[in-house]
C-alpha positions in Angstrom: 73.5 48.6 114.5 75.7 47.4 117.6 77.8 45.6 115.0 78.6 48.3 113.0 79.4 50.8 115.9 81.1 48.2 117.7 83.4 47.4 114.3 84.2 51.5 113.6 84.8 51.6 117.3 87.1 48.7 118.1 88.5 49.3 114.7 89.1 53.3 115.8 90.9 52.0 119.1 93.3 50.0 117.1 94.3 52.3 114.3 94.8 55.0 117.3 97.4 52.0 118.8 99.1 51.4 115.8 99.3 55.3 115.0 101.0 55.5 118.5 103.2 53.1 117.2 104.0 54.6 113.8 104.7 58.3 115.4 107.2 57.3 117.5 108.8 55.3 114.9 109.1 58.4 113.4 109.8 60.3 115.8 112.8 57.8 116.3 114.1 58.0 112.7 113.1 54.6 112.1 111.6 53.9 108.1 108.3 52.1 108.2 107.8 51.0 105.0 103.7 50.2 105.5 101.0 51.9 107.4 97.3 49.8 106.9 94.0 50.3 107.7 92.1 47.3 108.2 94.2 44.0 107.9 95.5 41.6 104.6 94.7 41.1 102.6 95.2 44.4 100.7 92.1 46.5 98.7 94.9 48.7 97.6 97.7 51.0 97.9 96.8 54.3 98.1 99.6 56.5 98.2 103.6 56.6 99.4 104.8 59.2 101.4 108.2 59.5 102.9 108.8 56.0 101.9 105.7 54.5 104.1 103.0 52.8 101.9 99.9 53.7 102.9 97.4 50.5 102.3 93.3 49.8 102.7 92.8 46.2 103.2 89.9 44.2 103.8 89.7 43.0 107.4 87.9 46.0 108.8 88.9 45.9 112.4 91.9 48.1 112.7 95.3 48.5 111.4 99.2 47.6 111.5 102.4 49.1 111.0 105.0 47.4 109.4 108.1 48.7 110.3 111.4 48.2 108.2 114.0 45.8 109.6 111.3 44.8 112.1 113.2 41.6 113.7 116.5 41.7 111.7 119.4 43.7 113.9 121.0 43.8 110.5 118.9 45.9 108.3 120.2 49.6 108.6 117.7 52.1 109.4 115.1 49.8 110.7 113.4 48.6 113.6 116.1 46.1 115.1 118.4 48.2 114.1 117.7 50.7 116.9 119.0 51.4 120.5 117.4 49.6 122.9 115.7 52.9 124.5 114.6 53.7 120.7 112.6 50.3 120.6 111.1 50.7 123.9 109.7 53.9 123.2 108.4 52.5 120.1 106.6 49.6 121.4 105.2 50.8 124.4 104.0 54.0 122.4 100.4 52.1 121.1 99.5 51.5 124.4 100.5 55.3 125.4 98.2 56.4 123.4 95.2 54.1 124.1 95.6 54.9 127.5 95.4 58.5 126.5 92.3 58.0 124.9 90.8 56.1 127.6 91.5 59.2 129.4 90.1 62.1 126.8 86.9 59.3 126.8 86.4 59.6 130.6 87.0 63.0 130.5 84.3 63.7 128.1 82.4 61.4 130.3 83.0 63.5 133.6 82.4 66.5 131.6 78.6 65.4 130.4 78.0 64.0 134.5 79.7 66.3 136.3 82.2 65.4 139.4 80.8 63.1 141.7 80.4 64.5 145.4 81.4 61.3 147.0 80.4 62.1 151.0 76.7 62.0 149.6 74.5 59.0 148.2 72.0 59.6 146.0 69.3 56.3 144.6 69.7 56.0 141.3 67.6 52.9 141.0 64.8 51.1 143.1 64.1 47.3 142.0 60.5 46.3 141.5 59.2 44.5 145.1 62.9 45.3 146.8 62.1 45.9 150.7 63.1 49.8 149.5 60.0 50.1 147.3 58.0 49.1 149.6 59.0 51.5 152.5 59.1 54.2 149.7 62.1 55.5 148.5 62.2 56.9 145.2 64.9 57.7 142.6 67.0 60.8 143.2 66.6 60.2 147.5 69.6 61.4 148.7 70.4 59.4 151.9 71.2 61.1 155.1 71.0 58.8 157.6 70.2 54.7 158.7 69.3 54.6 162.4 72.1 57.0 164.2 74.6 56.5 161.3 75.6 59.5 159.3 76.1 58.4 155.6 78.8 59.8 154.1 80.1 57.8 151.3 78.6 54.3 149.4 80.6 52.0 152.2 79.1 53.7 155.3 75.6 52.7 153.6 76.6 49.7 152.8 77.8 48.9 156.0 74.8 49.9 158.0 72.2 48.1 155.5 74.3 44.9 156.1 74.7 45.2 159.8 70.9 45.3 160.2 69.9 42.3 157.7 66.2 41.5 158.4 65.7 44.3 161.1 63.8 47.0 160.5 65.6 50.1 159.9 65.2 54.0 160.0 66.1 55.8 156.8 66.2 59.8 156.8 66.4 61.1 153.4 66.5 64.6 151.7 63.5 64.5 148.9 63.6 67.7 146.9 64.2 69.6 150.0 62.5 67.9 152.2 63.8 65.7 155.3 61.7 62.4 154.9 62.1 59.3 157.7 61.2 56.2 156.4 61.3 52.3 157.5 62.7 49.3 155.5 63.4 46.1 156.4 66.9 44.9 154.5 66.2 41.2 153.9 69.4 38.8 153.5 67.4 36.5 151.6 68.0 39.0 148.3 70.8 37.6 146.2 74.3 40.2 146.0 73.0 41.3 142.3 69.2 42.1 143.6 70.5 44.0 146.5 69.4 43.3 150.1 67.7 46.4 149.7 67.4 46.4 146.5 68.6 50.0 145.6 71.4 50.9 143.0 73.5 53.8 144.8 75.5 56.1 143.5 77.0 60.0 143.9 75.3 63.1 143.5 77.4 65.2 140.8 78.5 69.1 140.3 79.7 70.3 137.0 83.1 70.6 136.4 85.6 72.3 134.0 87.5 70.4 131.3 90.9 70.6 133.1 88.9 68.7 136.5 87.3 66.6 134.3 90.6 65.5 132.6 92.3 64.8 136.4 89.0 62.6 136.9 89.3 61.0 133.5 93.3 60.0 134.2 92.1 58.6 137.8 89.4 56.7 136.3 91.4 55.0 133.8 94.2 54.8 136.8 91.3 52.5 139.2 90.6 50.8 135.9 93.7 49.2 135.5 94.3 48.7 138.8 90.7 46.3 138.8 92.2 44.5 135.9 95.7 43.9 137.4 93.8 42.4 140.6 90.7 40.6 139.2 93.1 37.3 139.0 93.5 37.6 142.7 90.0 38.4 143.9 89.1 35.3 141.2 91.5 33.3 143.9 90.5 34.7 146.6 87.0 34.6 146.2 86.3 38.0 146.6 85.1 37.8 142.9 82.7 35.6 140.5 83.7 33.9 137.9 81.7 35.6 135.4 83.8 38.5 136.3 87.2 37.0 135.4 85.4 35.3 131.6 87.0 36.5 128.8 84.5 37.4 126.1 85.3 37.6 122.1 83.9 39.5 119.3 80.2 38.7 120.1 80.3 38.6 123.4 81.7 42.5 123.4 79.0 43.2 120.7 76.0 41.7 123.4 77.5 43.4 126.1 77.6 46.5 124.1 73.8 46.2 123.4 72.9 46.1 126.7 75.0 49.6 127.4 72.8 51.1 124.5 69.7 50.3 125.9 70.9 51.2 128.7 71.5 54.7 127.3 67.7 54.8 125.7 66.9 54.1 129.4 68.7 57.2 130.3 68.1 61.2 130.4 68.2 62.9 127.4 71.3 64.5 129.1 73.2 60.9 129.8 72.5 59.8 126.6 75.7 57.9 125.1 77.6 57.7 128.1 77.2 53.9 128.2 78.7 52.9 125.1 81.1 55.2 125.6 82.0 54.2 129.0 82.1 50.9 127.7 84.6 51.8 124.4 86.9 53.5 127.7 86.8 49.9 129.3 87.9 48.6 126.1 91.0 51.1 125.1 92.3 51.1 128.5 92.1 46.9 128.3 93.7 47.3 125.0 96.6 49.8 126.4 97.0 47.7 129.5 97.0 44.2 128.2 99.3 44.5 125.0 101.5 45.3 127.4 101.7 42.3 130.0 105.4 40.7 129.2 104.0 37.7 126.9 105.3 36.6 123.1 103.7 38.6 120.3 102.4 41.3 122.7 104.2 44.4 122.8 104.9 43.8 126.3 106.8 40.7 125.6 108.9 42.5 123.2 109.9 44.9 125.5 110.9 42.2 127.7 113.4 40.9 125.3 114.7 44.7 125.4 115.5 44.8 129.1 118.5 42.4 129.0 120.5 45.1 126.9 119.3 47.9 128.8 120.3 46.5 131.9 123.5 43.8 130.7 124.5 45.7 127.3 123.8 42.4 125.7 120.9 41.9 123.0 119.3 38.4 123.1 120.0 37.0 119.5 117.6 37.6 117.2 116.5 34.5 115.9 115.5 32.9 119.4 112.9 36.0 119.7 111.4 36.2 116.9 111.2 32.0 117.3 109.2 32.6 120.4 106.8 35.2 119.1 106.1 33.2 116.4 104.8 30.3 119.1 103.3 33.2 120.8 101.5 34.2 117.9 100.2 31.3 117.0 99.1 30.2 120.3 97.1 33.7 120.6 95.4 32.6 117.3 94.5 29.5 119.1 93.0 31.1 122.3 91.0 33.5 120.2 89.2 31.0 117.8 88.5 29.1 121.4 87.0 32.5 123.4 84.9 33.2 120.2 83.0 29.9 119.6 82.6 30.6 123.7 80.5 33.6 123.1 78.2 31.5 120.8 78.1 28.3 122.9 78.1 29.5 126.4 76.6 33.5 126.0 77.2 36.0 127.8 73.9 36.4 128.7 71.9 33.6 128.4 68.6 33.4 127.0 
């Protein structure tokens, strides 16, 4: 079952991409003379309209456009026949609009938890024999309080369980209601993953309208990219694992997406689903953000070869870009046959 929804998923986020790509064509009187679902080779042809075949083809796992004149400036009507500004707006449209649905999918996501009230903690998780079970704190605690510290947001908890490490400490909690005091003992001998108090923290939420939870949904995709643009340098820095920075293939994305399903059988009846999709968000925002880093045979590498004539007037020729995507390409081909047989030799999670 994860295969299948994770195929029709990625295979969704792709077709959206490449429909970005074909409307603005469009829009920019460019011909495309084939629009496919799934990739070659072809099922069949299953109808022209406006001079774009439209193709089913048996590689289920998303789509392409195929654009006339593509890489020839010479072809009239086509694709590197355009202005500069009318090929930058058509490259940089599929990641336009996976970013856009990144946005609709956190939105739908805010909409079903609500907006997070981020001055208050709430536990949303208590680890079997964590120094928290012990002194008695329970799922949905909302934290007031460690010693004389007013908690007002994750880092001011944070920073007062981990100023204390192995002393014993004075919780006051709200429970239903009710102002509890309790005593824990955060112990520095708990790995970062258990926790030294071995709670999982989060937000209490409110609900919210669709328009607030479309400004949350544009922020969220807005911190996401910002966490992929600076994992290399917390990777450097340290700040990071390397598990973090692995990049995982096909398989890997399907085990990981297990775990957000059962993750979401875990969950209340009301939270049900919002796993997966958080985790198809993470995946259309990577898709919008990486295609386009300025490397050969992404779209960002194209655009790169459109600056010089936006900014000089003069095009690079023709048959030195299309020479470098072509090494680009097959390079790509090369890294993902390696990161694949690394989700089957080294696992994501091991057994």
């Amino acid at each position: 079952m994860e295969v299948i929804i994770f195929i029709v998923g990625l295979a969704s986020l792709i077709l959206i991409h490449e429909i970005g790509h074909f409307v603005a064509a469009r829009l920019a009187n460019i011909e495309v003379e084939e629009f496919g679902i799934g990739f070659p080779p072809r099922i069949i042809k299953l109808f022209s309209l406006h001079g774009t075949d439209y193709t089913l083809n048996w590689i289920p796992l998303g789509g392409f456009v195929r654009p006339k004149g593509e890489n020839d400036p010479d072809v009239e009507g086509g694709l590197g026949a355009a202005s500069p500004w009318a090929r930058l707006f058509v490259l940089s449209a599929g990641s336009f609009m996976n970013l856009l649905v990144g946005i609709v999918i956190y939105s739908l996501i805010f909409i079903r938890i609500g907006q997070p009230i981020f001055d208050q903690v709430v536990v949303l998780e208590v680890s079997a024999g964590s120094p928290a079970l012990e002194a008695g704190l329970m799922v949905d605690d909302h934290i007031l309080q460690v010693n004389e510290n007013v908690i007002d947001g994750q880092d001011a908890l944070t920073a007062s369980i981990q100023s204390n490490l192995d002393q014993p400490i004075s919780i006051l909690l709200d429970r239903e209601g009710e102002e509890i005091l309790l005593e824990a003992v955060p112990s520095s001998q708990r790995t970062p993953q258990e926790g030294s108090l071995g709670i999982l923290m989060g937000n209490p939420t409110q609900p919210i309208p669709f328009t607030q939870a479309f400004v949350f949904g544009a922020d969220a995709v807005y911190r996401n990219m910002l966490a992929i643009l600076a994992l290399p340098g917390r990777l450097l820095s340290g700040d990071a694992q390397p598990q973090e920075g692995r990049i995982v293939g096909y398989k890997g994305m399907v085990d990981i997406l297990g775990v957000m399903q059962e993750r979401d059988e875990e969950a209340p009846a009301a939270l049900a689903g919002i796993n997966t999709l958080s985790f198809f968000g993470a995946i259309t925002v990577s898709l919008g953000l990486l295609n386009l880093f300025p490397l050969p045979a992404l779209d960002g590498g194209r655009i790169l070869f459109v600056l010089p004539e936006l900014i000089f007037g003069k095009r690079v020729p023709a048959q030195y870009e299309n020479t470098i995507h072509l090494v680009g390409f097959a390079f790509w081909m090369i890294i993902l046959v390696y990161v694949n047989l690394q989700d089957f030799i080294n696992p994501v999670f091991q057994p």
